[in-house]
N, C-alpha and C positions, 0 to 999 in steps of 0.2 A: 616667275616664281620668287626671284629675290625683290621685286617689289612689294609682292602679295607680304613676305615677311618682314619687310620694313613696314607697311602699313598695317599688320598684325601688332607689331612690336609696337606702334604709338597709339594704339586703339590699347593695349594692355597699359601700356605707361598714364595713358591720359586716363582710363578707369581706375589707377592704380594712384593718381594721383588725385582724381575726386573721392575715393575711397580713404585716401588719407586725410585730405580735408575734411570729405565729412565726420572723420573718425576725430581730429584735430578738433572741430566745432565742437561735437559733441565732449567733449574731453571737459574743453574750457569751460561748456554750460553746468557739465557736472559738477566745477572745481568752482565754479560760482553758486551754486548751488548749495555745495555743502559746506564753502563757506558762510554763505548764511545761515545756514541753518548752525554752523560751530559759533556762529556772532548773537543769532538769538538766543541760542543754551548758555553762553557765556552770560549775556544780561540777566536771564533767569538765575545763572548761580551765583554771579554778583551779588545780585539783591537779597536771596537767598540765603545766602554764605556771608554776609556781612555783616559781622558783629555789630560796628555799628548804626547799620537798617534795623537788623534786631532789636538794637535797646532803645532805638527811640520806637517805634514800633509798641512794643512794650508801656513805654513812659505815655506813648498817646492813648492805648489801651486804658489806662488810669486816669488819663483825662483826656478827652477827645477834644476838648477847647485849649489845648495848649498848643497855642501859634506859634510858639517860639519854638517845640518842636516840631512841629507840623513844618515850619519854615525847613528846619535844621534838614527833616526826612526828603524830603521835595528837591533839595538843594543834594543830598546823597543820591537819590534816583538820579538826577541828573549828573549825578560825577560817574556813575555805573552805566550809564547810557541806555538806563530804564525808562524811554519813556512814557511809556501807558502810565506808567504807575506815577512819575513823576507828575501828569496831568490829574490824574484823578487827586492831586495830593494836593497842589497847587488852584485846582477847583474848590476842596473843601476852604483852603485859605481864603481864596476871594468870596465865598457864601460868609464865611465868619467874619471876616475883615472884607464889604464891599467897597470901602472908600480907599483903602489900600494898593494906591499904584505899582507898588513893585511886584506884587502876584500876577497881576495882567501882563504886566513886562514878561515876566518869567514862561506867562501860559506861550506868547509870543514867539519867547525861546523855545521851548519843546513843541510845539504845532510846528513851526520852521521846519525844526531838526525830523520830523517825523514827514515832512515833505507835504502837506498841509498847510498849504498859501492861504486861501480863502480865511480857515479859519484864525490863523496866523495875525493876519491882517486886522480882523476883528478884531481880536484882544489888543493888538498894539494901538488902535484906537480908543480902546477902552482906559489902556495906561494912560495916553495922551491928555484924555480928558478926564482921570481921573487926577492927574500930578496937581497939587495944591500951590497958590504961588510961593509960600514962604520952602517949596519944598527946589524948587526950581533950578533955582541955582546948582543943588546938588546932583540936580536930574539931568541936565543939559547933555552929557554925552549918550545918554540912553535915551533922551528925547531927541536929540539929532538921529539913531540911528529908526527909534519908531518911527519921524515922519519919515525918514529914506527908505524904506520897507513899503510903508505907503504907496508915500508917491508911485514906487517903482511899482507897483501892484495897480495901479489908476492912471501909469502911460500912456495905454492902448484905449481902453475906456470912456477917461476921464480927465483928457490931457489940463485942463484948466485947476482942477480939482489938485492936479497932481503937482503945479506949476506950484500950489500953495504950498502941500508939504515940502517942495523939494525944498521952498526957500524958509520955510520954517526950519529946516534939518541944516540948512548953510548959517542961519542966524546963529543955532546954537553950537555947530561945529564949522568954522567955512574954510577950515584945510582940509576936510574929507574929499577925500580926492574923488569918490563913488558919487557923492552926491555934487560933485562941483559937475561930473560927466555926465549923470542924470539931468542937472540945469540945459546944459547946453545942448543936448539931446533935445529938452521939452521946448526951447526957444528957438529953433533951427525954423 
């Protein structure tokens, strides 16, 4: 009898303790959950709620070719961590300004952030070969990290391919500690 209720008591404790974990799991996917969903409301009232998305917004309403706001808006999406919006805004820049390397850079930036490697990768290619040489010099830290995004996206691949950008991306940066790890990776 007193076994029967020692093995009763650990048959309740052990259901009593999958019943809390799964109540536990459940808890945490909720609270992940809704904090996504309070992170995507918050990007919507940012942009929303931003006097200054507002006014330029506005100012591009009155001319839809004005880059310089078009830049300025693209540049606020991404301080608000809009980036649907920041992409579409940063797309209209590279149709109106195609030879314009820092819009590519930029699209690279929010495809990244939006978890979007493929296409990510694309555009940072596209800066790469869009950057002018007299521009270069001023480029070199953003062009070390495009070929390092690269390369690192053409490891598994495209190892020969990737062996280029990594030492393009050393050329123009070669105490990047990420891309000096990637070489020695790609040369092993």
């Amino acid at each position: 009898m007193k076994k029967e209720r020692v093995i009763n008591t650990q048959r309740a404790l052990v259901a009593a303790l999958f019943l809390g974990a799964v109540t536990f799991g459940y808890a945490q996917e909720a609270a992940a959950a809704q904090e996504t969903v309070a992170n995507a409301t918050a990007q919507v009232q940012t942009s929303q709620q931003n006097p200054a998305i507002d006014a330029l917004k506005k100012k591009i309403e009155a001319n839809p070719n004005d880059t310089e706001s078009l830049v300025n808006l693209a540049t606020a999406y991404q301080d608000a961590k809009d980036w649907k919006n920041a992409l579409g805004t940063w797309n209209k820049i590279s149709t109106l300004l195609p030879d314009w390397a820092p819009s590519y850079y930029s699209e690279g930036y929010v495809y990244q952030n939006m978890k979007d490697d493929a296409n990510a990768k694309t555009a940072y290619e596209k800066y790469i070969a869009a950057v002018k040489p007299e521009e270069l010099e001023a480029s070199k830290k953003n062009l070390a990290y495009a070929h390092l995004f690269v390369a690192y996206q053409l490891k598994e691949s495209n190892k020969e391919q990737a062996k280029q950008h990594i030492a393009k991306s050393l050329e123009y940066d070669p105490s990047n500690q990420d891309a000096l790890n990637l070489s020695k990776f790609l040369n092993q």
